[in-house]
Each structure stands twice: as C-alpha cells, then as structure tokens.
matplotlib code that plots the C-alpha trace (Angstrom):
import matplotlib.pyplot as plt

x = [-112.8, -116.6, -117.1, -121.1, -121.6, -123.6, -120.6, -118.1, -115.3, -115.6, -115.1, -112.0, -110.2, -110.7, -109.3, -106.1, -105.9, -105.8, -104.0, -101.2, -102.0, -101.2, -97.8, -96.8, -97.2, -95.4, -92.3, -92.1, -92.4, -89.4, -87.4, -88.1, -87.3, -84.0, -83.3, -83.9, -81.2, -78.2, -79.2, -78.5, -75.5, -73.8, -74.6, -73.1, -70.2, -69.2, -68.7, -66.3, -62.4, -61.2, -61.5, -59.4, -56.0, -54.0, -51.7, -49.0, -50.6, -50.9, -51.1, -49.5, -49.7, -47.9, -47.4, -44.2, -41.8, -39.5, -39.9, -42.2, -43.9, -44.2, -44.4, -47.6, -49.5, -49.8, -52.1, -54.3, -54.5, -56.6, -58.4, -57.8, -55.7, -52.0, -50.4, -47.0, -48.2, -50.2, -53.8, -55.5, -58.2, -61.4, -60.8, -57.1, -54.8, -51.2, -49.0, -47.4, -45.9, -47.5, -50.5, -50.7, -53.5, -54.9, -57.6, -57.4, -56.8, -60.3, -58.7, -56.3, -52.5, -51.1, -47.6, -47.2, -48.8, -51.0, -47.9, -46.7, -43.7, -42.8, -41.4, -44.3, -46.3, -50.4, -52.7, -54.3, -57.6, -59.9, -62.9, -64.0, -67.5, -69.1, -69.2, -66.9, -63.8, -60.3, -58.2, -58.2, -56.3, -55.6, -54.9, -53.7, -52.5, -54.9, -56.3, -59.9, -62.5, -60.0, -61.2, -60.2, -59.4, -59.4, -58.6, -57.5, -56.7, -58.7, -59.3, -61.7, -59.3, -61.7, -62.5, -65.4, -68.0, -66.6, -68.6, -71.9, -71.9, -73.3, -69.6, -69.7, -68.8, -66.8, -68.7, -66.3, -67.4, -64.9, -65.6, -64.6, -64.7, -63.2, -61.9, -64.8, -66.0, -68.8, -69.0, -68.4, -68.8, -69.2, -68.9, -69.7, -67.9, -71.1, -70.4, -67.2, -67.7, -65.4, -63.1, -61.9, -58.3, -56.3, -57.3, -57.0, -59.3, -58.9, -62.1, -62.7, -64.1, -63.6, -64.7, -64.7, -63.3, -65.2, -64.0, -62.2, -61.3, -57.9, -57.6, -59.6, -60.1, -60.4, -61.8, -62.6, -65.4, -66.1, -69.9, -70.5, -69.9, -67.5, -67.8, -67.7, -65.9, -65.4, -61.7, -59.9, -56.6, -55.5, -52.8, -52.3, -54.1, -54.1, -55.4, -54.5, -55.9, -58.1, -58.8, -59.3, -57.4, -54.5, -53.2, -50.2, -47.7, -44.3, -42.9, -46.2, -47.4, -50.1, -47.1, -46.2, -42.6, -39.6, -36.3, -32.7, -29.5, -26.8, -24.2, -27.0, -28.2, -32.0, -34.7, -37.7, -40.7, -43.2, -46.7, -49.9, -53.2, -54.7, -57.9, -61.0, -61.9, -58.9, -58.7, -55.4, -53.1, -50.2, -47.7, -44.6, -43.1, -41.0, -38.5, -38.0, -34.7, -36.2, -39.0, -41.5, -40.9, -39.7, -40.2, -38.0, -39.4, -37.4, -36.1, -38.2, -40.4, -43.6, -45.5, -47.5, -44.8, -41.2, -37.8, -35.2, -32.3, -30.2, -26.8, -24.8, -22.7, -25.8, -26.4, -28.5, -31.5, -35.4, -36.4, -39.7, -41.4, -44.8, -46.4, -48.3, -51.2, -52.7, -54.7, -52.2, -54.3, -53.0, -49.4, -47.3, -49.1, -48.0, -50.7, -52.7, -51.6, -52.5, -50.0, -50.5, -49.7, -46.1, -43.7, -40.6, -37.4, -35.5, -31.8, -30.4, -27.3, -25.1, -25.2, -21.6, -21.1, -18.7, -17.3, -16.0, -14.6, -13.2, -10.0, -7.4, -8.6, -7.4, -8.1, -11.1, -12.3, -15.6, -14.8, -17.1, -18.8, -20.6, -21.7, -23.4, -24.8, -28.4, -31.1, -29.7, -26.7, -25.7, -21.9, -18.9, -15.6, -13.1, -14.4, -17.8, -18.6, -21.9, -24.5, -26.5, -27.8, -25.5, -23.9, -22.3, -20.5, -18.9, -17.8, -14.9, -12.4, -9.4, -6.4, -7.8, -10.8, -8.0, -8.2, -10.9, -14.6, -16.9, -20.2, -23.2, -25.2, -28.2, -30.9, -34.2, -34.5, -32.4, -29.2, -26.0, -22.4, -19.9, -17.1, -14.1, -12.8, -9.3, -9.7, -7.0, -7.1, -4.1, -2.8, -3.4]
y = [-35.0, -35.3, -35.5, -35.3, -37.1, -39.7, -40.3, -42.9, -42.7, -38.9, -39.1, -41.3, -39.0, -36.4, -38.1, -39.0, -35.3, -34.3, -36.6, -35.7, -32.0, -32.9, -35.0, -32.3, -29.2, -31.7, -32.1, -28.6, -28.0, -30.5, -28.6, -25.7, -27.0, -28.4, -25.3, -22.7, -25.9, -25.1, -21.5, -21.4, -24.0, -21.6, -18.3, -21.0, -21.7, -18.6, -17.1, -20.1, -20.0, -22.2, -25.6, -27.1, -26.8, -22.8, -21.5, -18.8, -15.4, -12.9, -10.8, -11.0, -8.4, -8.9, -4.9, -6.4, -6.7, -4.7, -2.5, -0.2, 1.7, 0.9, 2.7, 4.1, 2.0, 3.6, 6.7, 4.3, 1.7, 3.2, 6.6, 6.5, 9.1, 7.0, 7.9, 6.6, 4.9, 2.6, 2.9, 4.8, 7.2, 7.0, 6.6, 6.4, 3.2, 2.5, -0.5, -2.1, -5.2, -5.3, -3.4, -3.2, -2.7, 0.2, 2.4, 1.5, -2.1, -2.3, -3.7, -7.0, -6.8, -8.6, -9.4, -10.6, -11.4, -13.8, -16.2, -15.8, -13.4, -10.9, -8.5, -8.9, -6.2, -5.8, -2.8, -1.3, 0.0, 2.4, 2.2, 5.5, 7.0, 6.5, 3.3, 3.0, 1.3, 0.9, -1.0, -0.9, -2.3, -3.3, -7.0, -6.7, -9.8, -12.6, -15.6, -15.5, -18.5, -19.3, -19.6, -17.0, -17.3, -13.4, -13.5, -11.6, -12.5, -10.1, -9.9, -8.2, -6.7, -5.5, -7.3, -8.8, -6.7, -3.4, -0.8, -2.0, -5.0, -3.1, -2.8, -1.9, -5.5, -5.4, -5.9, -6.5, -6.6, -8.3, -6.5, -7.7, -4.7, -4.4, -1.4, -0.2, 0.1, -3.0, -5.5, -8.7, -10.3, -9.7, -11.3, -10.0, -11.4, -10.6, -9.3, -10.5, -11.0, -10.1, -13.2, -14.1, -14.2, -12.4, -14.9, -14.4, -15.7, -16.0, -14.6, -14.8, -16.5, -17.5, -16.5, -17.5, -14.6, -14.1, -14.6, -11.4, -9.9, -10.0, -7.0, -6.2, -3.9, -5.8, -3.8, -4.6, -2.2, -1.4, -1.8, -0.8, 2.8, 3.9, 4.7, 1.9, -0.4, -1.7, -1.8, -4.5, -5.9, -6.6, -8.8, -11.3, -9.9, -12.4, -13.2, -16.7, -18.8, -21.9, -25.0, -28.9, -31.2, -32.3, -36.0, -36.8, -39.5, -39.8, -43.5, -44.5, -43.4, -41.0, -39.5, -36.2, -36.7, -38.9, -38.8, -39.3, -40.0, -37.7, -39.6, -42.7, -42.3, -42.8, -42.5, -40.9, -41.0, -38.1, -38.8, -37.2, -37.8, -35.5, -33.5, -34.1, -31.0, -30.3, -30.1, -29.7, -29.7, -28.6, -30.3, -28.9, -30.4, -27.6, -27.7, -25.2, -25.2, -22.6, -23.9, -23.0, -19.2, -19.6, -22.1, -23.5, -25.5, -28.9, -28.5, -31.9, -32.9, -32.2, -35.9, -36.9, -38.9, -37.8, -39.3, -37.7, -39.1, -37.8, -39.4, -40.3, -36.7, -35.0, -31.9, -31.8, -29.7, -29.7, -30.1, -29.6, -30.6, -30.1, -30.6, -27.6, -27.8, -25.0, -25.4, -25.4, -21.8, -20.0, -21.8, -18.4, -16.6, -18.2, -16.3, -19.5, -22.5, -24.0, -26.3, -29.8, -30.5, -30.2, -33.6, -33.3, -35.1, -33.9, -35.0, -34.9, -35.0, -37.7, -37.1, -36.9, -40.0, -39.1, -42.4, -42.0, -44.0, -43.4, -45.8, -46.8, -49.0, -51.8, -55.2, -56.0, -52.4, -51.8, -50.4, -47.8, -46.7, -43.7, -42.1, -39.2, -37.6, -39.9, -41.3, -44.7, -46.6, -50.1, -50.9, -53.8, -54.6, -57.3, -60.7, -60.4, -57.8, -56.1, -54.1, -51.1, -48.0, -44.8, -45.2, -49.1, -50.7, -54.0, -55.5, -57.5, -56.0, -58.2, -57.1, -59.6, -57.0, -54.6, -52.8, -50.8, -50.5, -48.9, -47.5, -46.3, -43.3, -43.5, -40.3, -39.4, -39.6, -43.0, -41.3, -42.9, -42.5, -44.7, -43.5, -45.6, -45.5, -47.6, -49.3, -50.2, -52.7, -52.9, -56.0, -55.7]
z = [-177.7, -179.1, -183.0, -183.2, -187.0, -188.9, -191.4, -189.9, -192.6, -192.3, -188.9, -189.0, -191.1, -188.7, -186.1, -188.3, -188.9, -185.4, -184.4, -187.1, -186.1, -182.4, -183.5, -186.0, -182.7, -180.1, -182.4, -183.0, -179.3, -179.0, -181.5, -179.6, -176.3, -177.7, -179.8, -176.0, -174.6, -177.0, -176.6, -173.0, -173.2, -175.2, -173.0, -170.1, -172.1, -173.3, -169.9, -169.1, -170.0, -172.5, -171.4, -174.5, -175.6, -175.4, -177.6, -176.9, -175.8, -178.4, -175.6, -172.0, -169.2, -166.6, -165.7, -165.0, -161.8, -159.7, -156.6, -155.9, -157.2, -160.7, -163.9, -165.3, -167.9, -172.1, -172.2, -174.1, -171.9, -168.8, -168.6, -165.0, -163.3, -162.2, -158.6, -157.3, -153.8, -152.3, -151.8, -154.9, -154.2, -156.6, -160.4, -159.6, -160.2, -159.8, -160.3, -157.1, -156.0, -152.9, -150.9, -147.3, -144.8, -147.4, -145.7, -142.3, -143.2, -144.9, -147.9, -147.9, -147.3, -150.6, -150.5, -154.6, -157.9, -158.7, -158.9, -155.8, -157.5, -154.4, -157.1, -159.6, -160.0, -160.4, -161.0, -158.3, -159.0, -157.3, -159.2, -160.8, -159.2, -162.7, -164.6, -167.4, -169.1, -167.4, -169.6, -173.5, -176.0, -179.1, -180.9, -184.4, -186.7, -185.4, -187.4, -188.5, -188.1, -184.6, -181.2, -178.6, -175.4, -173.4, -169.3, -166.5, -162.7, -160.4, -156.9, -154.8, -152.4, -150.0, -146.5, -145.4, -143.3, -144.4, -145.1, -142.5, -145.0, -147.7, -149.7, -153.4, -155.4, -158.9, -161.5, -165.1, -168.6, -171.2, -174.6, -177.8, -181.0, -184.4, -185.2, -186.0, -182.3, -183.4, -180.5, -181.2, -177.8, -174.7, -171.3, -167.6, -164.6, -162.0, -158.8, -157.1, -154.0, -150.8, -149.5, -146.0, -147.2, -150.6, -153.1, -156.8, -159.0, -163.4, -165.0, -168.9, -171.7, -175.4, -178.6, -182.2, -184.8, -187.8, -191.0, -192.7, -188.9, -188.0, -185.4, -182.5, -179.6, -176.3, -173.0, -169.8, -168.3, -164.8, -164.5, -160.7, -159.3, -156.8, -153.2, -150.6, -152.2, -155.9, -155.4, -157.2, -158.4, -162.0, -163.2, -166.1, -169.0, -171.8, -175.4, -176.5, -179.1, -178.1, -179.3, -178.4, -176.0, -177.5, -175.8, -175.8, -173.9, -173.0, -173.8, -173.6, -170.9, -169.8, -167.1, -168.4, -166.3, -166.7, -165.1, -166.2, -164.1, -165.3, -167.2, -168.5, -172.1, -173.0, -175.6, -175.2, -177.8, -177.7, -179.3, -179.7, -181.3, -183.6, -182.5, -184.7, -186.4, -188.8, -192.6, -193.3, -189.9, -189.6, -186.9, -185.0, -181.8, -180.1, -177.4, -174.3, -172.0, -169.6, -168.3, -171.0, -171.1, -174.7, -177.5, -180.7, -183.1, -183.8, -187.7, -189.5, -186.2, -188.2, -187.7, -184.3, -183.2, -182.3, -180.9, -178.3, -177.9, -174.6, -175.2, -171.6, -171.6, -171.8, -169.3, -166.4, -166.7, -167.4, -171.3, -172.2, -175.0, -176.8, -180.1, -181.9, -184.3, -187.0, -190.0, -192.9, -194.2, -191.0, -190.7, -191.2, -188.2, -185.3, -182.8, -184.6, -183.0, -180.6, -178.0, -176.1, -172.3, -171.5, -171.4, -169.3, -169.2, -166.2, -166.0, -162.7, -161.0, -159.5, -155.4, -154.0, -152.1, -149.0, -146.9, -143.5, -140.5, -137.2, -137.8, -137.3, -134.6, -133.1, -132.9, -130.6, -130.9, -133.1, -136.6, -137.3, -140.8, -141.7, -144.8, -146.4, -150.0, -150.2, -148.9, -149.5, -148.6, -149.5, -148.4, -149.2, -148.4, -147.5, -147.0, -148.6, -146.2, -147.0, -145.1, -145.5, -143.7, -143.7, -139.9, -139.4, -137.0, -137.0, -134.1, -132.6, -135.9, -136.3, -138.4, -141.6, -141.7, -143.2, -146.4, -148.8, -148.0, -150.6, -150.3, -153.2, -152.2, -154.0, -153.5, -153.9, -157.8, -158.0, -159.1, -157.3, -156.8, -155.1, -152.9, -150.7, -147.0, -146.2, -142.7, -141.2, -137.6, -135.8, -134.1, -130.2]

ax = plt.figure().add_subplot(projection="3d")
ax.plot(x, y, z, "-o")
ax.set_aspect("equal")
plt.show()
C-alpha cells in the first residue's frame, strides 16, 4: 500500500486505521467461517440416528408375525392399494414374512425380518409410479424441549444389474408435522442403492420438539417414481426419545455381564453417572425378567447407585437391569425418559454330574473311570486317590482300592456338581 503525504502523524493513523479495518473484516470472516462449520455439522448430524442414550419407543412397528400373508395395515397408515401374496405390482404393498425370487428372481429371496424372526413380518412395497407418501401416522402425548429419535429398517430388495443397470433406487423422506400439517423436520435417506446379498439397513435421524408441541404426524415419503425398480422392504418403525450416554457398571466394572452358580448367593451394585445437561433429574433403576421386552420400576431405587441381593435359592434365569433418567417437569409421561446400557446377572444351572465304571473287576485287571455332565472333571477316592480328565484308568487294582470314588463336573460357566461310583476289586 502507497500513502502519498507530507504529514507523518497523519499518515500513521491511517495506517492504524487500516490496519484495525483489516483485523476487524478477518474476525468477521472467522465468525463466518465458524458460523457455515456448525451449520453443516448440524445438517450432518441430523441425518444420523441417535448416537446417545434411547428410551422406550413411543412408537413400534413391527407389522407383527405369523404366517403368510399378513393383515392389511390402518386405512390411515398407507394410501397404497394392499394384496394378499407375494410380489406387489406398482403402488401396491402387502405384509409377508418372507419373499421369494419375486419377478423372475429380479428381486432378493428374504426368508425373515430384520431380526432374523422366520415368522416376523415386513411391508412389501412396490413403489407407486408417482412420488408420494406411504406410511403416515400419528404421535400423540410426547414431551416438549426432548430429543427424538424416528427410524425404520429398509432394504432395497432388488438385485444388482437388473434392469440394464439403470434400476430405479429408493429414495425416503422422514417428515416430521404438527397437526397442523407445518413441517418441523425433515430428513432424506438418498438413493439406496442395490446389494449383492438381502441386507437390512436402519435409516433415521433425531430431532428436538419445540416447546408447547406434544403430538405430531410422522411420514415417510417415497421420492423416486415407479417402474424399474424402487421396490423396498419396511420393518421396525420407531419413535423413541434420545438423549446422552448414560455409563453405568456392574460391581465396578465396565462388563455389562456377571454370572451366578445356581444355589450361591451374591451382591451385585449397579451404578451410573449422571449425564451433564439436567436441571432437576429424575432417577429410576428398573428390572426386566424377559429379556428386556418389558420393564418394572424397583419401588425406592431412585439414586445412581443400587444393590441386588440374589439370596442362594434364587431361580435360574437372565435379570436385567437399567437405570432411567427424565427431567423432574416431564416425570409423569414416561415416552420422556431416557434408559442406560443393559447390566445382566445371569444365574445358571448346576450340570448333572453322572459317574460311571465298568466294575466289578478283579484284582490285576484295570479299574476303569468315566464321567459325564462338564467340561471339567477332577476325581478322588480311597487312598488319596486323585486324578482328573472325564475317562480314567488305574492300573494293576487290588482289593484295598475298594470302596467310593467321587467326581466334580464343572462346565462352561464354572457351575459344578459332584456325583459317586462304588468300585468294587475282587480278590483273584
């Protein structure tokens, strides 16, 4: 820069002017640079699921299970037309528990859900020739100011290199309304592309709910038009709240798992930590006896730490525990909270220890040991005898080898029982 003057304290302030002029536009272009960044961070992160901690769906669609075919879905739920068999032509849908080799085998034979239930149904959809929605509902009693989580498992069922390669690729739009019909949110899936193999794939994102909004309609819009392709399967539709990771450990430990012999005692203590971002939390450690289908909350369990107690006549099964967390002004709705990891005690049952031996024998003959129940086998008997394995022999008996021999099974999990075989050596 050139400042043609006869005036040098006149030009030294107008070089601290522009040089303040050029700080001044380079934070602002910093602010902008970092203000575009959190801007596309959050597009990013809104089309991902919920990479926190999930509560309970409020809503679960499993189109549930049986054989085939299945029952239509609501009139509200799909304006598509429903047939009873396989293989839906254009616009159509129906709800199977399998599809095989649809359209000369153009599409992928799928034998179960996306959980590998043989009996679980899916929907089967042929996507209509114009764009538009084909599955609608409605989410009433929700928490405002709470994070949403809303997700489906699809699948593209077509096979590669169908249709000269130029096949028709589902394209999804997850729309969130109020009643009202205003969109709140929005999220697209792009095009899903065809797979070597029948693979499932979850698609979603999450949402905060405004203040004052506590029902919603939910869509998911098909964005591509029919033809050549655009076929898809549906299956696990669900609305769950969201929020952070909730650690927890189990006696200490990071290991989600612990194992109890049937007919030992123990103490277990659950704990958790306590997510940053609460006011006023509200804590409630639940239990589950069927393997996390249901929940009951534990009557005074309300702190981050809680003791079970599984006394020696306890009975063998899977427990399951897990704490819960709300803010104390959405305590009464329980589509609010959200749940930590699963901890599992598993107590497991005694093997049945069974001795056996090929006596009487006599004396000079091998006496001969076997065992079964475990994995592991430690035996004893008359005269200090001791071994293990679950086949033994012993040599050369004599009669003074006589009498009880006993053996501990011990299996997999470390759970034992003890059994007893009589040998008896007779005098040559």
């Amino acid at each position: 820069m050139y400042i043609n003057s006869i005036n040098p304290a006149q030009d030294e302030l107008l070089l601290q002017l522009v040089r303040q002029l050029y700080l001044y536009k380079k934070a602002i272009f910093k602010k902008l640079l970092a203000i575009c960044f959190c801007v596309l961070v959050g597009l990013q992160l809104s089309a991902q699921l919920c990479q926190g901690s999930l509560g309970d769906p409020v809503i679960k669609t499993t189109f549930g299970a049986g054989a085939n075919p299945g029952p239509a879905l609501n009139a509200a739920t799909t304006n598509y037309q429903f047939v009873n068999f396989d293989c839906p032509d254009d616009g159509r849908y129906s709800v199977r528990n399998s599809t095989i080799a649809c359209f000369g085998s153009t599409w992928h034979t799928v034998s179960s859900d996306h959980t590998g239930d043989a009996n679980g149904y899916f929907m089967v959809v042929n996507a209509s020739t114009l764009p538009g929605d084909f599955y609608v509902d409605t989410v009433r009693g929700l928490c405002s100011n709470t994070t949403f989580e809303f997700a489906a498992w699809i699948m593209n069922v077509l096979k590669p290199g169908v249709c000269n390669g130029a096949a028709i690729s589902p394209n999804i739009t997850f729309i969130i309304q109020k009643l009202d019909g205003t969109v709140l949110q929005q999220n697209n899936t792009g095009s899903i592309g065809v797979s070597s193999i029948a693979e499932w794939k979850q698609y979603g994102f999450f949402f905060s709910l405004p203040a004052g909004v506590n029902d919603l309609i939910i869509r998911m819009k098909n964005n591509a038009p029919g033809g050549c392709g655009n076929d898809l399967l549906l299956d696990d539709i669900t609305f769950r709240p969201c929020g952070p990771q909730i650690p927890v450990t189990l006696n200490g430990s990071n290991e989600l798992n612990n194992d109890l012999c049937q007919g030992k005692g123990g103490q277990f203590t659950f704990s958790s930590t306590i997510p940053s971002g609460y006011v006023q939390p509200v804590l409630q450690w639940q239990k589950s006896t069927n393997n996390g289908i249901s929940w009951t909350d534990i009557a005074g369990a309300n702190s981050n730490t809680f003791i079970e107690t599984f006394l020696p006549g306890s009975a063998v099964g899977v427990y399951n525990y897990r704490m819960t967390i709300v803010e104390a002004s959405n305590s009464n709705i329980a589509s609010c909270r959200i749940a930590s990891p699963q901890l599992t005690v598993r107590i497991n049952g005694n093997p049945t220890a069974v001795a056996i031996n090929d006596g009487p024998v006599c004396e000079g003959t091998n006496i001969n040991l076997s065992a079964e129940g475990g994995n592991n086998y430690a035996w004893r008997g008359v005269n200090n005898f001791s071994a293990t394995g679950a086949n033994i022999s012993i040599p050369n008996a004599k009669v003074e080898q006589s009498g009880i021999y006993y053996v501990e099974v011990k299996d997999a999990m470390g759970c034992t029982d003890v059994d007893s075989i009589t040998v008896e050596v007779i005098a040559a």
